[in-house]
Every structure is written in C-alpha cells, then in structure tokens.
DRENDO-1510 file (C-alpha; in Angstrom, 1 decimal, always signed):
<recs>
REC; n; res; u; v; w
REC; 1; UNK; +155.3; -6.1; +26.0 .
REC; 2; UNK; +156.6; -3.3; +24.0 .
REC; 3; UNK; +157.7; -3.1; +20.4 .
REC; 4; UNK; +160.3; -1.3; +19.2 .
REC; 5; UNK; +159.4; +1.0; +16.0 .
REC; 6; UNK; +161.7; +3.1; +14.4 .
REC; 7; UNK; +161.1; +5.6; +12.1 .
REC; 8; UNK; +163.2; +5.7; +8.9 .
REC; 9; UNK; +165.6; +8.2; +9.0 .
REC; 10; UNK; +167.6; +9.9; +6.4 .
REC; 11; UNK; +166.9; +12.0; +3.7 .
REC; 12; UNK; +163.4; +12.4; +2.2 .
REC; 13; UNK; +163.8; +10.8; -1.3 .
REC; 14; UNK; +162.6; +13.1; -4.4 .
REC; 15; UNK; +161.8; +12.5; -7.9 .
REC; 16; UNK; +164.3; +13.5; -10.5 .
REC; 17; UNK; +163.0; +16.9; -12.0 .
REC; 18; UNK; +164.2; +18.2; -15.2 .
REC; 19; UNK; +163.2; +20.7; -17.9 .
REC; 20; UNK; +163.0; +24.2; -17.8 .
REC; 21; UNK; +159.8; +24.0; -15.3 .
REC; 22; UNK; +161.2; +21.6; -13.7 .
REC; 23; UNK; +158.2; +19.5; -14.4 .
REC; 24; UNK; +158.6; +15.8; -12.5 .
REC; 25; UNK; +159.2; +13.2; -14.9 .
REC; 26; UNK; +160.8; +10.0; -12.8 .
REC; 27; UNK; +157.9; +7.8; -12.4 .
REC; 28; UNK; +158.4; +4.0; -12.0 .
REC; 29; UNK; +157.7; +1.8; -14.6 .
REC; 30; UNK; +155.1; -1.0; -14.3 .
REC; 31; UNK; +156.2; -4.8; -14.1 .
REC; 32; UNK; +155.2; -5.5; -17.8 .
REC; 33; UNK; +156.1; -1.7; -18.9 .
REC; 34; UNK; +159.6; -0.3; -20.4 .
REC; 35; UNK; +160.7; +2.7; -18.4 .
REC; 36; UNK; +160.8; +5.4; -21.2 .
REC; 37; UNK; +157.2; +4.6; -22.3 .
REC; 38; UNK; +156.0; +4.7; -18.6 .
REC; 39; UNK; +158.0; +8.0; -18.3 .
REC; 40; UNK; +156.4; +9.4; -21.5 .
REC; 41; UNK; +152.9; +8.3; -20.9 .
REC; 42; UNK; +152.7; +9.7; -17.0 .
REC; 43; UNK; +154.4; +12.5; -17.1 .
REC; 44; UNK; +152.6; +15.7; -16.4 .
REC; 45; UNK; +152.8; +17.9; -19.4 .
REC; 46; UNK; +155.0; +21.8; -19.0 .
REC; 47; UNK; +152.6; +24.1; -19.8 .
REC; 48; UNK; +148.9; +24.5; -19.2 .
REC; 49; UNK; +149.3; +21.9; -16.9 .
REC; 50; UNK; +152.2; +22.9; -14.7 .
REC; 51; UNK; +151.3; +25.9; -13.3 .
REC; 52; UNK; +147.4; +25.9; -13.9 .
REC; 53; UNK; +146.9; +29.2; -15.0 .
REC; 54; UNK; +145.3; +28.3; -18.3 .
REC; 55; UNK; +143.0; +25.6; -16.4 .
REC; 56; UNK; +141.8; +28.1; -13.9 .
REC; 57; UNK; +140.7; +30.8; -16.3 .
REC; 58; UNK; +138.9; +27.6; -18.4 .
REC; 59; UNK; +137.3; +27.0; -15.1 .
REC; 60; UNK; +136.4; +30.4; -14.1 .
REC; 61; UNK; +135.1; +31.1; -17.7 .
REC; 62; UNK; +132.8; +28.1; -17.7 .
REC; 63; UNK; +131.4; +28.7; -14.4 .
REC; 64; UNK; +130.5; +32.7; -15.5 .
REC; 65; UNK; +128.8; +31.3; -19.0 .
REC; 66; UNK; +127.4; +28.4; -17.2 .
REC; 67; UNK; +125.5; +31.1; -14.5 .
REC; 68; UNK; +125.1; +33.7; -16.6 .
REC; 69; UNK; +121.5; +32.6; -17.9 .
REC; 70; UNK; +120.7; +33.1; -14.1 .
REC; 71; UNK; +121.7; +36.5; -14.1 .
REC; 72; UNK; +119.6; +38.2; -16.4 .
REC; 73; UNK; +116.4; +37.4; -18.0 .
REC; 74; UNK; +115.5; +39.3; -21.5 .
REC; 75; UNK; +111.7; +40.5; -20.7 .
REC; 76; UNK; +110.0; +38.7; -23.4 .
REC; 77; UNK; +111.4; +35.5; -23.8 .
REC; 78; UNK; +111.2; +32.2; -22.6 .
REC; 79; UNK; +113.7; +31.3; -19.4 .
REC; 80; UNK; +114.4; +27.8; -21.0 .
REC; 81; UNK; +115.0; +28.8; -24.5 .
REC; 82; UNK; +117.7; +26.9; -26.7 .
REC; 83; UNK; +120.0; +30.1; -25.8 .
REC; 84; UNK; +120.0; +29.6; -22.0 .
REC; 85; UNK; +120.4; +25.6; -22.7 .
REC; 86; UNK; +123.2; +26.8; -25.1 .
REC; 87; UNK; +125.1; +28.8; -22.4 .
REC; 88; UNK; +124.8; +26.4; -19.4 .
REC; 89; UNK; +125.7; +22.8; -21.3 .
REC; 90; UNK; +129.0; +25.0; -23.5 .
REC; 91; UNK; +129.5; +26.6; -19.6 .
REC; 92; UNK; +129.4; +23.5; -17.9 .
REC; 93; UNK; +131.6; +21.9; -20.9 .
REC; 94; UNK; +134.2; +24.5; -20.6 .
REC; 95; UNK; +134.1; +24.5; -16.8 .
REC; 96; UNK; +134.7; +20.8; -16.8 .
REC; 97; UNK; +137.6; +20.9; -19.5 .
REC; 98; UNK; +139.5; +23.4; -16.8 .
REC; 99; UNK; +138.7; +21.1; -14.0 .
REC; 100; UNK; +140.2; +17.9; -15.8 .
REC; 101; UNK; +143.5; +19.9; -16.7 .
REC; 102; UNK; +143.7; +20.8; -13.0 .
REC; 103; UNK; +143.1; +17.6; -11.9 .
REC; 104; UNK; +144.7; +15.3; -14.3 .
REC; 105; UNK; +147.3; +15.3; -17.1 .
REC; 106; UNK; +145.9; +15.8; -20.6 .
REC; 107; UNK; +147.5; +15.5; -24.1 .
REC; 108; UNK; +148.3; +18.9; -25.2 .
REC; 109; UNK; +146.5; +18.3; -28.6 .
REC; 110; UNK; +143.1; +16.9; -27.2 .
REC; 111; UNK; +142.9; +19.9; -24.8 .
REC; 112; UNK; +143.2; +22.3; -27.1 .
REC; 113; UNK; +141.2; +20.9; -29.6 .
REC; 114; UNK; +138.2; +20.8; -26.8 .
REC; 115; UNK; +138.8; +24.6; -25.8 .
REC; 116; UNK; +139.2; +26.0; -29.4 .
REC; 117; UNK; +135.8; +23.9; -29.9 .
REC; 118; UNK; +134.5; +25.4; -27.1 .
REC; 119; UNK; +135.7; +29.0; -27.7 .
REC; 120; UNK; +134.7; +29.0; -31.2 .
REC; 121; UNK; +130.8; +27.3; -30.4 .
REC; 122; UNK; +130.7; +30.3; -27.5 .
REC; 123; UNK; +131.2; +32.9; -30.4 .
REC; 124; UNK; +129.0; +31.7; -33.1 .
REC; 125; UNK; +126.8; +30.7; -30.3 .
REC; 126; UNK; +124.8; +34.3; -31.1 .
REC; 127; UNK; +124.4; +34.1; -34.9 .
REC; 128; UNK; +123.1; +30.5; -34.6 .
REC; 129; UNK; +120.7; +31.5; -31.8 .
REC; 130; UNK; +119.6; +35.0; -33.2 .
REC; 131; UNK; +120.7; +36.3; -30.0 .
REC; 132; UNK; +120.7; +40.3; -31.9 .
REC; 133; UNK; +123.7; +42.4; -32.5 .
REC; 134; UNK; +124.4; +46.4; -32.9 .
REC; 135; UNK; +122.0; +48.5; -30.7 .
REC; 136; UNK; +119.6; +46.3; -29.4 .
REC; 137; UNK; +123.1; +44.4; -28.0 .
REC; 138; UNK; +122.0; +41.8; -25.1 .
REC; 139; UNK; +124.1; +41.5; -22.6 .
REC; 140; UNK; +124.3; +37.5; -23.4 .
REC; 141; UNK; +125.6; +38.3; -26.8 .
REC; 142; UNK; +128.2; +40.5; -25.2 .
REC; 143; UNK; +129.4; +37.6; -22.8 .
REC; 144; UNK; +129.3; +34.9; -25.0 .
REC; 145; UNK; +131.1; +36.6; -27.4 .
REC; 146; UNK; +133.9; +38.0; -25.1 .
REC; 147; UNK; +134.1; +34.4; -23.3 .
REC; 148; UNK; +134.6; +32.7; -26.5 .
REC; 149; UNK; +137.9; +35.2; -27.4 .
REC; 150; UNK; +138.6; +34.5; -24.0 .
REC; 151; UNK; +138.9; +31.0; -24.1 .
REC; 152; UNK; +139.8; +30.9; -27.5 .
REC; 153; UNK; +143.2; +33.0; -26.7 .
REC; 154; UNK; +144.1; +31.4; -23.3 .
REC; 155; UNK; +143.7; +27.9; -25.0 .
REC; 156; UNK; +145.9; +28.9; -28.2 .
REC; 157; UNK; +148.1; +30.4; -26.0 .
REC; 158; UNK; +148.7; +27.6; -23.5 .
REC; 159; UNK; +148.9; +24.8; -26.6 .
REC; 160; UNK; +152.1; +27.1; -28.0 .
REC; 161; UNK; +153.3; +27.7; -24.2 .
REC; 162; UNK; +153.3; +24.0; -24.0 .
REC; 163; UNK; +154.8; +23.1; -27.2 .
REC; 164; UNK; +157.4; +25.4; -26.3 .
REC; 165; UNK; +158.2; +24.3; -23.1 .
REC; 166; UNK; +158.2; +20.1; -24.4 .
REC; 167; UNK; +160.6; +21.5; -27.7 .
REC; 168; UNK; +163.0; +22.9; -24.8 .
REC; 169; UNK; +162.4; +19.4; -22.7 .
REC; 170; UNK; +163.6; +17.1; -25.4 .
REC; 171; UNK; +166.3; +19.5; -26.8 .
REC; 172; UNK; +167.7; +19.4; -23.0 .
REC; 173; UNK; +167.6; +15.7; -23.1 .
</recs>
C-alpha cells in the first residue's frame, strides 16, 4: 500500500517587513486579540534588538566584570570580600541583561533603565567599596570603572538608536 504525499509547492511565504531595518512586524493576532495590539505587543523592537550589537557588548561586559575577581587577587585581602561579591552578582546582572535582549524582545525603556542602573552601580561601585584611587590604583577599580562608561554609553546609545529607528517606523506608517 502506498500513500501518495506531496510536498507543498510554490513560493515560501514571508512576513511583511517594513521600517528602515526592515524589522518583521506581521505577526498573527490571537483569537481574542485585535491585530494592531498583537502587532505592537510582539514585534521585535529596531535598535538594540535588531542587530544585537548593543546586547553582545552587554554580554561580553558582564562576563569580563563577572570573571574578573578570578583574575587577580590584591595580596592582603580577603578573596570573598563585599568587592568580589560586588563584581560577580553586577557581572552576572549585566551579562544576563545582554543575554535577554539577544534572546527576547524587551521594551526599550525597561532595558535601558536596567543597563544605566547597572553602568552607573559598576562606577560608584569603588567609592562605596573603598576600592583606592590615584597611585595605589587597583586594577579592579580600573575595570569597574571603565566597564561602567562602557555600558553606560552602549546602553544610552542603543536607547536613542532605538528611539530613532521607532520615530522613523511610525512616521513611515
């Protein structure tokens, strides 16, 4: 007994894709749902999350200031002080934040408000934990400080990227 299977054939269909990124919008609604909320509510924001950039350098970022503590060890101290708790939960936090914008959409607001958070916690981060500045410089202020500009910039700089690119979305619209 055989059965006879055919493959569909035709053109492969595509989602409508509009915007200057070209970011995929069509989505299909729920039963109970009207289309434009559905659209609005799925739709993966231009920006940060389009083409990843700013999610990968979160990523990368936390990963350094979540190892870091592993990588040097100040003679004198304690291994498990507050500092090196500090550096691996914020790491770990920022690592995480650039993993969920990879991996899912995010509101543009909530996102930045978490990596400007972050950011700003990685640069006060020495003051509050006595790490030392000027000469006696360790290299954990050094990299908390220039990991907090980092991800300070890249996260300011991806929320006005983004607005940009939605301002230019629903002018085309």
């Amino acid at each position: 007994m055989t059965s006879s299977h055919r493959l569909p054939t035709g053109p492969f269909p595509r989602p409508e894709a509009r915007g200057p990124r070209r970011v995929v919008e069509h989505l299909t609604p729920g039963p109970a749902e009207d289309p434009d909320q559905n659209l609005r509510r799925h739709q993966r924001l231009p920006g940060p999350q389009t083409p990843g950039m700013v999610s990968t350098i979160l990523l990368f970022f936390g990963d350094w200031v979540a190892m870091s503590p592993f990588l040097w060890h100040e003679p004198g101290t304690e291994f498990w002080s507050a500092a090196r708790w500090n550096e691996i939960v914020v790491g770990a936090a920022v690592a995480v934040l650039g993993l969920t914008r990879l991996t899912r959409p995010l509101r543009v607001l909530t996102a930045t408000v978490a990596g400007v958070l972050a950011g700003g916690w990685l640069l006060l981060s020495p003051i509050l934990f006595d790490y030392g500045f000027g000469s006696e410089a360790t290299p954990a202020t050094v990299n908390d400080v220039l990991a907090g500009l980092t991800v300070l910039a890249v996260t300011i700089l991806g929320h006005v990227d983004a607005r940009a690119a939605l301002t230019a979305t629903d002018d085309a619209e």
